[in-house]
N, C-alpha and C positions, 0 to 999 in steps of 0.2 A: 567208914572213911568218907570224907568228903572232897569236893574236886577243888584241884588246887592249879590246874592249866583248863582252861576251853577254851578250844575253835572250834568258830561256828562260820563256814560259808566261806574259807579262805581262801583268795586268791591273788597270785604274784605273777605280773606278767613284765620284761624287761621289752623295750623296744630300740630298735634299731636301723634307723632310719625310717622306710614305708613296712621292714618287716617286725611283726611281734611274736615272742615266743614265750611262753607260757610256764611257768614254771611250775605253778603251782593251780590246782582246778578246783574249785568248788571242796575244801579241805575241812573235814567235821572229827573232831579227835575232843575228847576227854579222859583229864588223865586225874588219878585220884592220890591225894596225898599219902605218902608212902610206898605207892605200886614203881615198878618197875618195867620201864614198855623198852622196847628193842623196836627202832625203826628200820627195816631191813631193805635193800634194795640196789640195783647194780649203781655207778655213777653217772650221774645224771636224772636218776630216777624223783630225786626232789627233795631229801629226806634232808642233807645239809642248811637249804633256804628254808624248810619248812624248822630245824634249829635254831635257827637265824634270829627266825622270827621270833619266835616265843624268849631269844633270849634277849631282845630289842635291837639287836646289832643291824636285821634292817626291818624296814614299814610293809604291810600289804599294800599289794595295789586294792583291797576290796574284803569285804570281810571284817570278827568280831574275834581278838585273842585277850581272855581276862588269865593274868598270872595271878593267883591271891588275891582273886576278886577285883584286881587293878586292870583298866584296860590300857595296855601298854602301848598299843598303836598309837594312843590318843597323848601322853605324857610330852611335855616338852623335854627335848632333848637334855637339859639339865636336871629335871627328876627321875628320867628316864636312868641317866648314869647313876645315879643316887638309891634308886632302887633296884637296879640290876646288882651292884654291887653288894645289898645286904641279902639281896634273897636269891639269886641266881649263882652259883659256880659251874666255869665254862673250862674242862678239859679240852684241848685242841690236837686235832691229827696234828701239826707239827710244831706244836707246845707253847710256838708265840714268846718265847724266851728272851731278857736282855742276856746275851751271853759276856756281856765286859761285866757285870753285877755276880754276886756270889750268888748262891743259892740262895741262902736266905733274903739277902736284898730284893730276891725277884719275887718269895714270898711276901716280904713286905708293902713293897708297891701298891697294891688295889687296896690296901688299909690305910694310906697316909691320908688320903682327900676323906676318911670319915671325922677326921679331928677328935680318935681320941686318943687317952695319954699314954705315954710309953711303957707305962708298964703292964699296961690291957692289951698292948699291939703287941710285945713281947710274949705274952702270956698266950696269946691268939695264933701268932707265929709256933711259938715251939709245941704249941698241941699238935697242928696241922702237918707240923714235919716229923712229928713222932708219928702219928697216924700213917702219914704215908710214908713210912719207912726208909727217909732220907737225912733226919736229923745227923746222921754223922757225917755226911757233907755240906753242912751250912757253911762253911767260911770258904766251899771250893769254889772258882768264877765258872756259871754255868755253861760257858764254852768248852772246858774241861771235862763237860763230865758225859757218860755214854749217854747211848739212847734210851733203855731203861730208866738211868738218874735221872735222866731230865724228864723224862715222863711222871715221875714221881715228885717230882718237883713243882710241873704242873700241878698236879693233883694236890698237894698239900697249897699251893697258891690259892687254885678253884678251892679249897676246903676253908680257908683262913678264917672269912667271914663266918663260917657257921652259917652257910647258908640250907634251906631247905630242900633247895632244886638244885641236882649237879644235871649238866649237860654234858654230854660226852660227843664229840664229831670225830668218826673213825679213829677212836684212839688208841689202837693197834696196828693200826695201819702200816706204821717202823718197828713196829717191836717183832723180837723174835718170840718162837711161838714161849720160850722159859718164860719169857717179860709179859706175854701178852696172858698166862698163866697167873703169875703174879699180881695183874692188875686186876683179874678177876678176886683174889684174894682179898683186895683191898676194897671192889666193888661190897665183897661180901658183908665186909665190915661197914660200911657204909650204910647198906640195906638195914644192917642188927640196929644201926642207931637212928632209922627210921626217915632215912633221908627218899625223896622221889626221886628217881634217877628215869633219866630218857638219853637212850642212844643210838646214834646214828651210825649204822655199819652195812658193810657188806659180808665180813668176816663171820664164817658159821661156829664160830668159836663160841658167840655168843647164844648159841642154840641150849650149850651145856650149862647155862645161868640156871639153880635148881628154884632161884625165887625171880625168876623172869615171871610176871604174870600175865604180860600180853606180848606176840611179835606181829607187829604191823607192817604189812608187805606193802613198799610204795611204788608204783612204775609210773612213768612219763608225766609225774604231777600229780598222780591221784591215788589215794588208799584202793589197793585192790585185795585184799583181804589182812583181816584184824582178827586173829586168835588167840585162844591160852595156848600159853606153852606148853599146858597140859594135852593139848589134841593130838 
């Protein structure tokens, strides 16, 4: 395997008038194409910003993050969106949904700005919602539909692109524990087709992952221990 995220020396600090608070400390993490890392940690602990970041949504204060050998801090904002979008999918704790759009419409969205033709966006679409096991509510408006669907709904959006990298930010957070079961199902599949997956959670659900190969404990900003899940 070769590495397909580093950071090296990363750090995110927000400031607030004369006070500063730290989000993130001196951050060294490599992760390897294919593997599967569990970032674990109570909230506030860093794990979301340190998401964040790798997925471009925001900038270090300091520090070196290369996604696919790309270093993403440095990208302008408009290649920045341009390659998050083909090699990044981002599951979200509370799924980021247009709910007046059907399902499928909210699938489609992150594919219109790549200009291509509709019968490749179609074709892209109804893999992603077979995969996540929502293809039988595509025409329903994702206001309509429970927490589960719409979870799955995410996940077949985040899948669209065919991208490499999924992110996941607490994404059981709403679900009950059948849903939060389920999506492990889907994680599985996911894994078998060789995607790198990194997730952010508190939930020890994610302990039971059997191809988890690292969970990385974050407190107050900073990796305080990185194990196999085998330990």
């Amino acid at each position: 395997m070769k590495p397909i995220i580093e950071i090296h020396g990363l750090n995110r600090h927000f400031d607030s008038g004369e006070e500063r608070f730290h989000a993130l400390k001196n951050i060294d993490l490599t992760v390897e194409e294919g593997e599967c890392v569990v970032l674990k940690g109570i909230s506030g602990s860093g794990k979301t910003t340190l998401l964040s970041i790798v997925a471009g949504l925001d900038r270090p204060s300091s520090g070196e993050v290369l996604v696919e050998a790309e270093p993403i801090a440095k990208l302008p904002d408009r290649h920045l969106s341009r390659f998050r979008g083909r090699h990044i999918g981002m599951i979200f704790q509370h799924y980021n949904l247009m709910e007046h759009l059907s399902a499928r419409e909210n699938v489609e969205v992150p594919l219109v700005p790549m200009g291509m033709g509709m019968k490749e966006l179609e074709t892209k679409v109804d893999a992603a919602m077979r995969l996540a096991n929502i293809a039988h509510k595509a025409e329903q408006n994702a206001g309509r539909l429970s927490g589960g669907e719409k979870q799955r709904v995410a996940i077949a959006r985040a899948l669209a692109a065919d991208p490499q990298i999924i992110l996941c930010d607490e994404p059981t957070a709403n679900l009950d524990r059948a849903n939060a079961r389920r999506f492990l199902e889907i994680l599985t599949e996911l894994h078998t087709l060789g995607k790198t997956i990194l997730i952010a959670t508190h939930d020890p659900i994610f302990e039971e992952l059997p191809f988890a190969h690292r969970i990385v404990e974050m407190s107050n900003g900073t990796i305080v221990n990185g194990r196999s899940s085998e330990e």
